[in-house]
N, C-alpha and C positions, 0 to 999 in steps of 0.2 A: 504494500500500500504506500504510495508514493502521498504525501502530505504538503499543499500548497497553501491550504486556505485558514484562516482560524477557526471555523466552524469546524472542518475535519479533522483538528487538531486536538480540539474540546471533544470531540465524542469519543477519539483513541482515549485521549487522559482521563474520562472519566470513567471509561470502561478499564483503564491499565489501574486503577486507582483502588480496585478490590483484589489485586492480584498482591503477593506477597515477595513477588520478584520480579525485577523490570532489570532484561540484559540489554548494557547501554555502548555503543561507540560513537566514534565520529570521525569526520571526513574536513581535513581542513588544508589548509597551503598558510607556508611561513616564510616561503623564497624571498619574499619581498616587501613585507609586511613585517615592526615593529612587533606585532602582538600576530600570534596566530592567528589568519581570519578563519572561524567555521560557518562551512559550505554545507554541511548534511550530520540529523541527529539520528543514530539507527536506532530504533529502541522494540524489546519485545518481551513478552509477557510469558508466550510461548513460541513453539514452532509454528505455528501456524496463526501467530499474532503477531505480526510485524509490521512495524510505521519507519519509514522511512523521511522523517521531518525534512521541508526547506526551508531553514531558518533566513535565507536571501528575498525568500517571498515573505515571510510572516514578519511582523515587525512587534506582534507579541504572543511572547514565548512563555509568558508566566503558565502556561498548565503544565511546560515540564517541569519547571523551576519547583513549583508545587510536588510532582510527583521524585523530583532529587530530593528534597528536602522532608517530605513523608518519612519518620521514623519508623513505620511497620510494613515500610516496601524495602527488602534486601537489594542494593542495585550491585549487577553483573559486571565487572569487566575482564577483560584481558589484556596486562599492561597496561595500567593504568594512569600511572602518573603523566602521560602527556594530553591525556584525555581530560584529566583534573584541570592541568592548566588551561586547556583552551574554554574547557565550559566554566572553571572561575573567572580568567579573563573575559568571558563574552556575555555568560548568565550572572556573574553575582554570587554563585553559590558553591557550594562542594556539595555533592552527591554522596548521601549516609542514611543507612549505614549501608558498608561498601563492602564487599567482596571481590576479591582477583586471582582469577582462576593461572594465571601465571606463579605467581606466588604460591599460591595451594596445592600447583603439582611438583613443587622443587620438595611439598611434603612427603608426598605419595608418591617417590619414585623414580618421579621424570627428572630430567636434565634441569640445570634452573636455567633460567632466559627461555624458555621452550615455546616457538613460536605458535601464534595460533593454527596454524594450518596442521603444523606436526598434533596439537590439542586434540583439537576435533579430528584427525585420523585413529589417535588413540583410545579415544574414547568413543568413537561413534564406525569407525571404520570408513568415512569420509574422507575422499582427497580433492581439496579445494585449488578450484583453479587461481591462477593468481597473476592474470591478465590486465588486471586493470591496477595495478599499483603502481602506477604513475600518470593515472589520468587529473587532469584538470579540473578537481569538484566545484572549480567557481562557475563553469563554462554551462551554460543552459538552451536544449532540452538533455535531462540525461540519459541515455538510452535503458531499453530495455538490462542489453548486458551490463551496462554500468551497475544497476540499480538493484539487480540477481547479485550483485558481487557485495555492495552494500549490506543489502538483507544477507547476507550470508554469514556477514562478521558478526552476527547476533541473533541469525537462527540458533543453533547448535547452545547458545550460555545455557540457557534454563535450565534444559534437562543435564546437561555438564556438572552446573551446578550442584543440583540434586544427586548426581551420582556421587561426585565429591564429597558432600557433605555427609552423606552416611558414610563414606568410606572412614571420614577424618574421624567421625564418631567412634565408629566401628576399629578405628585403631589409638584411640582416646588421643587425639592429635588435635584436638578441635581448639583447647586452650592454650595450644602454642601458638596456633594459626590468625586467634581473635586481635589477640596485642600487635601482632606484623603487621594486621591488616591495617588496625588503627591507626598505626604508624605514619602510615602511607598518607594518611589525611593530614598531616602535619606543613602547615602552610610556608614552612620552609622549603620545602621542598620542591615548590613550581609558584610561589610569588619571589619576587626579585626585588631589596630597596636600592636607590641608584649608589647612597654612600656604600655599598657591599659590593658593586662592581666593578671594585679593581682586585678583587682576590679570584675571580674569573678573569683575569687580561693575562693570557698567555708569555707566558717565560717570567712573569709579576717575581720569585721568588729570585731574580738575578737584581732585585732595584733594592737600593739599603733603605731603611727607614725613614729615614729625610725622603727620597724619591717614592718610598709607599705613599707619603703624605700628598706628595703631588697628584700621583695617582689614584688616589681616591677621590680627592675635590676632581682632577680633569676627566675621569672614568662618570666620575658623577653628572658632569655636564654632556658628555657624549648619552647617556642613557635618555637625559631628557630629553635633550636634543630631537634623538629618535624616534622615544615616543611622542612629543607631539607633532612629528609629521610623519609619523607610524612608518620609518622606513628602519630597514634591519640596521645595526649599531654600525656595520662595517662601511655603510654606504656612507656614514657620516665622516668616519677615519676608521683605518684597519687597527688591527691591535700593535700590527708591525710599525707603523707611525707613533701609535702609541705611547707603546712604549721608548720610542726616540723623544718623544714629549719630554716623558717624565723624570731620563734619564739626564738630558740636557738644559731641562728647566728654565726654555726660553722667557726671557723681563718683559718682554716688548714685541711687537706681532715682525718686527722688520726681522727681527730672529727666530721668531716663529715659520717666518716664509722662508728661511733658509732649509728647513727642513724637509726634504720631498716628500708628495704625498698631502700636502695641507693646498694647494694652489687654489684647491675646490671652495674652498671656506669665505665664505662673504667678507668685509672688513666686522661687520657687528657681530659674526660669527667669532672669529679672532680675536676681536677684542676678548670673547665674553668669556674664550678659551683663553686667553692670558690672565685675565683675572681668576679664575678657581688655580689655575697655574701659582698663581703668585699668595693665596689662601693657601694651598699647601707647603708653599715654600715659606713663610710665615706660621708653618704651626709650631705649638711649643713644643720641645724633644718630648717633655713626657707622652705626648698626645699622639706622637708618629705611632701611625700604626706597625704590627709586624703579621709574618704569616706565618702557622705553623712549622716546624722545622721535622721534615721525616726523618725519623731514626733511622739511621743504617748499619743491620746487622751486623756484627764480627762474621769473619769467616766462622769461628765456632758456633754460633751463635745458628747461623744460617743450617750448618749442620744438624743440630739440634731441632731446629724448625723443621727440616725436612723429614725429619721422624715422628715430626706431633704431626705433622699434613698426614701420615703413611695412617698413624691412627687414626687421624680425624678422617681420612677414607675407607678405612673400614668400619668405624662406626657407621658412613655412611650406607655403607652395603649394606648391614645388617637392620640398621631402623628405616629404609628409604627414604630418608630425608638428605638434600644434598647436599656436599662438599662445601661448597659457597658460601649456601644459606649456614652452615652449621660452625663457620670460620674460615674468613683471610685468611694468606700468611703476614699481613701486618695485625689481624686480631689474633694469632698465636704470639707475634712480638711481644707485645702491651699486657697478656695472658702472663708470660714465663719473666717478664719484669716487674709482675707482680701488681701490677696497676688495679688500685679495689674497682674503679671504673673499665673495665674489662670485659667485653660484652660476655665470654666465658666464666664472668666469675657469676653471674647470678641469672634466675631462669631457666626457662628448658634448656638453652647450651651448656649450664652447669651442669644440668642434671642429665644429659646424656653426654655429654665429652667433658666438660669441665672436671670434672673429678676423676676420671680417668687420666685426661692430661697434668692431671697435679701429680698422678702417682707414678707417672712418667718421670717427671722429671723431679721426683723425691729417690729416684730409683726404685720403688716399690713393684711394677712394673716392666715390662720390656714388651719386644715385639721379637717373635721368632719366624722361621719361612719350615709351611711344615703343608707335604704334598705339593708343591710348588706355588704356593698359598703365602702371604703374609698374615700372622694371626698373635694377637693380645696373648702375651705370658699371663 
């Protein structure tokens, strides 16, 4: 059901509205656009309930917004976080409570990152074509195929769902799964403020604290920049200018032109980029910011890690939950240095590796090779 109008819109939502699960995607383009624009909302209740929104036709959207925002409708996704971001940037709202069938089969088995296609083959014995994953959803009318391909990203959640859920139950997995999920809703996560976007400006971790300061105030003015004429950051300046910015900390725009790469920039433009320039260069030391500093294992060290990873993949065999989801090797680092902040030291990773990894490395412990098998002394 392809959805243009707001009447047609109101009769899905208010029939998805008794249902206790609405599987959600979306269709959007960021090539060129500050903010994600979204071009198509798929939404389904079941297999054979499915709306395919045009949010380009409709100009209001409030009956999904209602139905994301229903606490006793579970919403569906797979891979989720960019889905967050473009429906909090475009709706207003986060979609809860949430479920991600991505996330839920790194519990059950599967590989973690595990694309939808590879999903729905596993679960449903479907193999989805995948033809149209670089069409143009802004571009109208959409065809038939397009629109089969759409609906398709959100036939398959429900009953997915449902088989998932008893499975997690059925293997008391469910109270590991609830908190990861929550997580995920965490507005850090796909909201961005502009003073935080120089700790995103690529190679940032080569500029001393003095040039952080600059690149915060100048990273800060490209962000807005952007957004208010919704063009992606680089179109403004790259990050490779950028960073020549911050590192040479042009006074005055006649030295800013010296720089290539800026020629694009209006004079008011310039100006306004020398001024946050010269607020950084002007911050007090204590206030320079810094950016975390990665630890880098000793050669023993690393040694040692490669033996908690050998366990923490056989834990994975043995409980189906994956490698990944169950520990880095920079969260075995932070683990065997003892850090009480440790994502191993407390929760289900305690309690399925974390205490076996402590007895590892108390020597209590070992790992032997027995039938050509690696296996827990």
């Amino acid at each position: 059901m392809f959805i243009s109008t707001s009447e047609e819109l109101r009769r899905f939502c208010e029939r998805a509205a008794s249902s206790s699960v609405l599987a959600v995607d979306t269709e959007f383009l960021r090539e060129r656009t500050y903010r994600p624009r979204l071009c198509l909302i798929q939404l389904a209740t079941s297999a054979d309930d499915i709306a395919a929104v045009d949010p380009l036709a409709i100009s209001d959207l409030s009956p999904v917004v209602e139905l994301f925002e229903n606490p006793a409708i579970t919403k569906v996704f797979h891979a989720c976080s960019q889905d967050l971001e473009v429906i909090d940037g475009s709706l207003g709202c986060v979609p809860a409570p949430l479920f991600d069938t991505q996330l839920a089969a790194a519990f059950l088995g599967q590989r973690m990152q595990l694309g939808y296609g590879g999903l729905v083959e596993a679960y449903t014995g479907v193999r989805l074509a995948k033809a149209e994953s670089l069409t143009d959803w802004s571009r109208r009318p959409l065809d038939p195929e397009q629109l089969t391909y759409a609906e398709d990203d959100v036939r398959y959640l429900p009953g997915i769902y449902e088989t998932m859920l008893s499975e997690l139950v059925e293997r008391d997995r469910l109270s590991m799964v609830l908190p990861e999920m929550q997580a995920l809703l965490d507005p850090s996560h796909y909201r961005h403020e502009p003073m935080d976007a120089f700790r995103h400006l690529k190679r940032a971790s080569s500029l001393t604290r003095r040039q952080l300061a600059v690149a915060r105030e100048a990273c800060a003015w490209r962000e807005r920049m952007a957004s208010k004429r919704d063009i992606p950051r680089k179109w403004v300046l790259s990050d490779e200018v950028m960073l020549e910015i911050c590192k040479r900390g042009p006074a005055d725009t006649e030295r800013l032109r010296r720089i290539r790469g800026t020629e694009q920039l209006s004079e008011r433009d310039a100006d306004a980029l020398v001024h946050a320039i010269s607020r950084g260069a002007a911050c007090q030391a204590s206030d320079c910011p810094s950016l975390p500093k990665r630890s880098r294992p000793s050669a023993d060290q690393e040694c040692v890690i490669d033996l908690m990873y050998a366990m923490v993949r056989i834990i994975s065999e043995k409980t189906g939950v994956a490698a990944q989801l169950i520990a880095t090797r920079e969260d075995l680092l932070e683990f065997m240095a003892g850090r009480e902040d440790a994502s191993l030291a407390s929760g289900w990773r305690r309690d399925i590796a974390g205490e076996k990894l402590k007895g590892l490395l108390l020597g209590d412990c070992g790992l032997t090779v027995k039938d050509g098998r690696v296996e827990i002394l």
